[in-house]
Backbone as CSV, one residue per row, in Angstrom:
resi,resn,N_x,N_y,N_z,CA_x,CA_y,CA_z,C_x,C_y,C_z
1,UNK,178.032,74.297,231.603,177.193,75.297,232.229,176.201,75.898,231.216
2,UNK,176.920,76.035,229.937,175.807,76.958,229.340,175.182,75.893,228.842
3,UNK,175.367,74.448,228.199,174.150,73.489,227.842,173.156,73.473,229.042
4,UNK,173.584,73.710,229.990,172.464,73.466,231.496,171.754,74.904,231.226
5,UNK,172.007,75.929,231.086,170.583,77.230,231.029,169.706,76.694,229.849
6,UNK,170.687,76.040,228.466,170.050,75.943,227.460,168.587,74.994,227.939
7,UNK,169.095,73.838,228.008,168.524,72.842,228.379,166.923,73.331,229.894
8,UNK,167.201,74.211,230.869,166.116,74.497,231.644,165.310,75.677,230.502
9,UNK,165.743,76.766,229.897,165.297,77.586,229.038,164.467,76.400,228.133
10,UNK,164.646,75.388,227.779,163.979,74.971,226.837,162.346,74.473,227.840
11,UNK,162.849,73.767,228.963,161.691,73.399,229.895,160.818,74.263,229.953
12,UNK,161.139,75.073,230.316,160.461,76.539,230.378,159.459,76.781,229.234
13,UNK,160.158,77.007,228.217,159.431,77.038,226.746,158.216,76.216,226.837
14,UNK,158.805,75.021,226.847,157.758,73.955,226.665,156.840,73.301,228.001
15,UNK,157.140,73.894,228.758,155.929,73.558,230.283,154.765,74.087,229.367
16,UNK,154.586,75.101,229.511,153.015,75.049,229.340,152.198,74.771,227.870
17,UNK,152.715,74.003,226.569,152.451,72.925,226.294,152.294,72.005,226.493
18,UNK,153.035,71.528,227.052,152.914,70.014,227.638,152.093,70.044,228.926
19,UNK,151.582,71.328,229.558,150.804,71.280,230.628,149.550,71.151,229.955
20,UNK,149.122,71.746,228.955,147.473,71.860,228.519,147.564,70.548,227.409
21,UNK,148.139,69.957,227.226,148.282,68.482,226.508,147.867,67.070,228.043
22,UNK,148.713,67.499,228.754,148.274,67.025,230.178,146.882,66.790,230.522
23,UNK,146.831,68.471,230.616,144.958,68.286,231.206,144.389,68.061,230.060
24,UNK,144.280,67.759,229.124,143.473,67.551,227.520,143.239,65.832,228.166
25,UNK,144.803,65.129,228.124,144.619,63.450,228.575,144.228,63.260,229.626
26,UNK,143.923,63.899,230.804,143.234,63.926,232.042,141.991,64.162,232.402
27,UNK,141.498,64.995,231.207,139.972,65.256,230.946,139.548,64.092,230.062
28,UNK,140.305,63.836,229.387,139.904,62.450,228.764,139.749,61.026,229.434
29,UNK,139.921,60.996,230.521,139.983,59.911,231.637,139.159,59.766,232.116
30,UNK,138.114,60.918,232.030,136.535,61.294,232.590,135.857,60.169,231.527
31,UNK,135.080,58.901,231.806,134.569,58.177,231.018,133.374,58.772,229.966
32,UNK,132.445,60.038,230.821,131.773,60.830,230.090,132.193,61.201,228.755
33,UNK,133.435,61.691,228.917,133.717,63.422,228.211,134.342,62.292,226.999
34,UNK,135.162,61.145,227.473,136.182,60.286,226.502,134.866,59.291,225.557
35,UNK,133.538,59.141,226.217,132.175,58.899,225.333,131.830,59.676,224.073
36,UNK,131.886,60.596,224.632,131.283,61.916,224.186,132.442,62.375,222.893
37,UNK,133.722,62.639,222.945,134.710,62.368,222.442,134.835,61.072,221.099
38,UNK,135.120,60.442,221.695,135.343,59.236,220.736,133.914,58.626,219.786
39,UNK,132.861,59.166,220.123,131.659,58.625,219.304,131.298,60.171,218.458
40,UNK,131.918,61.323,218.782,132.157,62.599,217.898,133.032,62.250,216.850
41,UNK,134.252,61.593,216.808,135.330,60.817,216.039,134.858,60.021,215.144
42,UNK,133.984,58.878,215.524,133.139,57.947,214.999,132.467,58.280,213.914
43,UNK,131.417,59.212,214.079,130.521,59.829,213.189,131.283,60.522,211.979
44,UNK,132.443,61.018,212.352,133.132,61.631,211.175,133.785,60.691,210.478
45,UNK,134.068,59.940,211.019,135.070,58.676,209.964,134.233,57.388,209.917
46,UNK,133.243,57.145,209.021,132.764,56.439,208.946,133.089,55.300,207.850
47,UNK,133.865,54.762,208.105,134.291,53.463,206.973,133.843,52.176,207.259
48,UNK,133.536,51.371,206.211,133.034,50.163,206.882,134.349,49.078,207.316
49,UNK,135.387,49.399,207.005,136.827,48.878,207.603,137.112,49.153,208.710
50,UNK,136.346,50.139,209.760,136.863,50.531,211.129,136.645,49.969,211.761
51,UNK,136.646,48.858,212.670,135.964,48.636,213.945,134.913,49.728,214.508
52,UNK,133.940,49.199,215.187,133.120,49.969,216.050,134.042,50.569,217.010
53,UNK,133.555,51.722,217.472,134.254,52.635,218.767,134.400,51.512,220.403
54,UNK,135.122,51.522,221.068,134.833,50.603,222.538,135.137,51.271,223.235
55,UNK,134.505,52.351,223.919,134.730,52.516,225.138,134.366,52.311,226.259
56,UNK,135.858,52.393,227.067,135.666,51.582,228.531,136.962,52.579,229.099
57,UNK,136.459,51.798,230.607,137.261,52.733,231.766,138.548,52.539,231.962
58,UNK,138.679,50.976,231.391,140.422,50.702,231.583,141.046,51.180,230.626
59,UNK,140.884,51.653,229.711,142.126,52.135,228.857,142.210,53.863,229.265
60,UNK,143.086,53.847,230.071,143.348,55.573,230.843,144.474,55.847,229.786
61,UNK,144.057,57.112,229.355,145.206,58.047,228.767,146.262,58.886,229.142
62,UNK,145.631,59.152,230.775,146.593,60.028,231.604,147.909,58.912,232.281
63,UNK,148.550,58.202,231.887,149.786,57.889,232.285,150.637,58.730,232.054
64,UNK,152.226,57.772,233.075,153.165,58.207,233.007,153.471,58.155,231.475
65,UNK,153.236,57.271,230.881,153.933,56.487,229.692,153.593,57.469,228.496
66,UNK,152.306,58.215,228.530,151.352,59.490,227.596,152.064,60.213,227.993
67,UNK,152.401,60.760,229.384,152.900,61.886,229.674,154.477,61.978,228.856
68,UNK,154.894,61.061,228.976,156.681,60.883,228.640,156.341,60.919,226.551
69,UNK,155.741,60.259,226.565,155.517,60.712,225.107,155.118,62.134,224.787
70,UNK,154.069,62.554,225.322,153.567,63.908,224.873,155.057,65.009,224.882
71,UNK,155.778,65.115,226.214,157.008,65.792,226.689,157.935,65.209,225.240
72,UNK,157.871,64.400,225.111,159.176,63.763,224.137,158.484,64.469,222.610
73,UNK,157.819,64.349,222.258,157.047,64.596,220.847,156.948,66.302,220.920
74,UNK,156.682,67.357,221.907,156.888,68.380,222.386,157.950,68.876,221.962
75,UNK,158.779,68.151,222.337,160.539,69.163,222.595,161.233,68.493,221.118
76,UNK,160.456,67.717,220.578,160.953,67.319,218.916,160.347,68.034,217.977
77,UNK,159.120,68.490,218.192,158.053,69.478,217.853,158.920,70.902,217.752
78,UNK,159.720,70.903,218.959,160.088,72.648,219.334,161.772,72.688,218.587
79,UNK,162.285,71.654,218.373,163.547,71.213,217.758,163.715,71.340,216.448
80,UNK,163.049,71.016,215.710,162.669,70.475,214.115,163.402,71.696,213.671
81,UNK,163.912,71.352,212.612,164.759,72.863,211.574,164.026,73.066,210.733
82,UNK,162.826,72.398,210.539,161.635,73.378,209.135,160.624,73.532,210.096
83,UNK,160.324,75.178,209.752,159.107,75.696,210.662,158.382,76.450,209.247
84,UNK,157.357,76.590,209.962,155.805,77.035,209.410,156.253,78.560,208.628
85,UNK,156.483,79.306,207.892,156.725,80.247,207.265,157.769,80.772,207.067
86,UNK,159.391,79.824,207.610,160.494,80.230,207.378,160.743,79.180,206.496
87,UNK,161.851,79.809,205.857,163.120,79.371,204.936,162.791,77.890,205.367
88,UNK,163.294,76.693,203.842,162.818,75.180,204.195,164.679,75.173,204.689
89,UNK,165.109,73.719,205.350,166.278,73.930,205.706,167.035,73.117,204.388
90,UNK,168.315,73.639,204.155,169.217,73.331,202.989,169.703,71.460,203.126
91,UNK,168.602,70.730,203.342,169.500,69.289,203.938,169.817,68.523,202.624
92,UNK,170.851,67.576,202.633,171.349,66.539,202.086,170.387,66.181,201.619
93,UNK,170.197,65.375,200.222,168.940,64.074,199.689,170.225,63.805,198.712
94,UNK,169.697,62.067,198.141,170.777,61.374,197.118,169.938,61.056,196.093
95,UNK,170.678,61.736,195.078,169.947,62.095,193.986,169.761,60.395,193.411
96,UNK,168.482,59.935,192.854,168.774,58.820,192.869,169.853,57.600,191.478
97,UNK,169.133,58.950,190.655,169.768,58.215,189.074,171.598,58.488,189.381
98,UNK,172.084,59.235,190.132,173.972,59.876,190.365,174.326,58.623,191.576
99,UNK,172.971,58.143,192.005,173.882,57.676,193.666,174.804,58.851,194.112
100,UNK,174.572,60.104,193.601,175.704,61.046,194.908,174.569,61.877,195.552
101,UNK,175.397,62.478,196.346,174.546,63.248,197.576,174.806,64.804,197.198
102,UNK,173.866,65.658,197.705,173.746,66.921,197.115,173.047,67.370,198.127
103,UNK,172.900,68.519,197.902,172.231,69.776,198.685,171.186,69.858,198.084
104,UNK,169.836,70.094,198.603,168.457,70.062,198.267,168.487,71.566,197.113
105,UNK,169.010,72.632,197.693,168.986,73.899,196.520,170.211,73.656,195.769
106,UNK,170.876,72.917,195.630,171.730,72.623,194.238,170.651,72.230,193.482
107,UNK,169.724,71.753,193.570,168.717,70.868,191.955,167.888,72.173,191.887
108,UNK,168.220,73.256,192.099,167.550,74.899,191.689,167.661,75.255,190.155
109,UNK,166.931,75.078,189.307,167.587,75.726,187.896,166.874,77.000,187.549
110,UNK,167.513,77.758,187.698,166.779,79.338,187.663,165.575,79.963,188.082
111,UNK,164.398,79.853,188.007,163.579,80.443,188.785,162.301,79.253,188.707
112,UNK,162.326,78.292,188.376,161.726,77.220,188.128,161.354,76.738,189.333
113,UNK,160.209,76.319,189.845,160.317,75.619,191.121,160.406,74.380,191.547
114,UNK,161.264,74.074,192.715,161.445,72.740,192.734,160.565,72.315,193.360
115,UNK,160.429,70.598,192.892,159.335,69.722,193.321,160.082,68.807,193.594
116,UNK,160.137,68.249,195.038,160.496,66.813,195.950,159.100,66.144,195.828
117,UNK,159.706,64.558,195.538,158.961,63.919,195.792,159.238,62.753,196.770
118,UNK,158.460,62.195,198.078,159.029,61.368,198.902,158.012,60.192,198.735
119,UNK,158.867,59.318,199.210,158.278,58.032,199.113,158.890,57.267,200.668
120,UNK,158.326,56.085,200.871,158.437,54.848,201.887,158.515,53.616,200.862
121,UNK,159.265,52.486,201.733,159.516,51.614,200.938,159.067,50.345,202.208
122,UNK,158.557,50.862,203.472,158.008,50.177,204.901,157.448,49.081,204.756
């Protein structure tokens, strides 16, 4: 019972995000406005590695498939345990030279500040 208030309380929260994300991809469906749009984009990123801009009428943004993403990316958005001006959260990293695992403020040495560095290996 109480995961079920949690769970509509969160809908709630997040409807009217995901409503003005909605009409943002629905106004973009307008071939005008998605012209007008995407050749504004163009002009700012000008690399000679980009492809030219193509727009056309068949590639619609307002699907189900946008919609289910936008809602999904939303409520992961509203989830996340590091927010914008609070406390970072205390998570696990493996230290690499120990192979052991630690708490991110264990590598604190007195008032010194710590510096993470991340990498991909993709």
């Amino acid at each position: 019972m109480f995961k079920m208030i949690i769970q509509h309380s969160l809908c709630l929260m997040l409807l009217p995000r995901f409503l003005l994300a909605a009409v943002m991809l629905w106004l973009l469906d307008f071939l005008c406005i998605r012209k007008q749009v995407l050749l504004k984009m163009g002009e700012r990123q000008e690399s000679p590695d980009d492809p030219p801009v193509c727009v056309s009428d068949s590639n619609k943004m307002f699907t189900l498939e946008s919609l289910r993403a936008v809602w999904h990316g939303q409520k992961l958005d509203f989830l996340k345990s590091a927010h914008l001006g609070r406390p970072a959260p205390n998570t696990e990293v493996v230290l690499v030279q120990e192979r052991k695992q630690v708490r991110i403020l264990d590598c604190v040495k007195g008032k010194r500040p710590l510096i993470l560095n991340f990498g991909s290996c993709s």
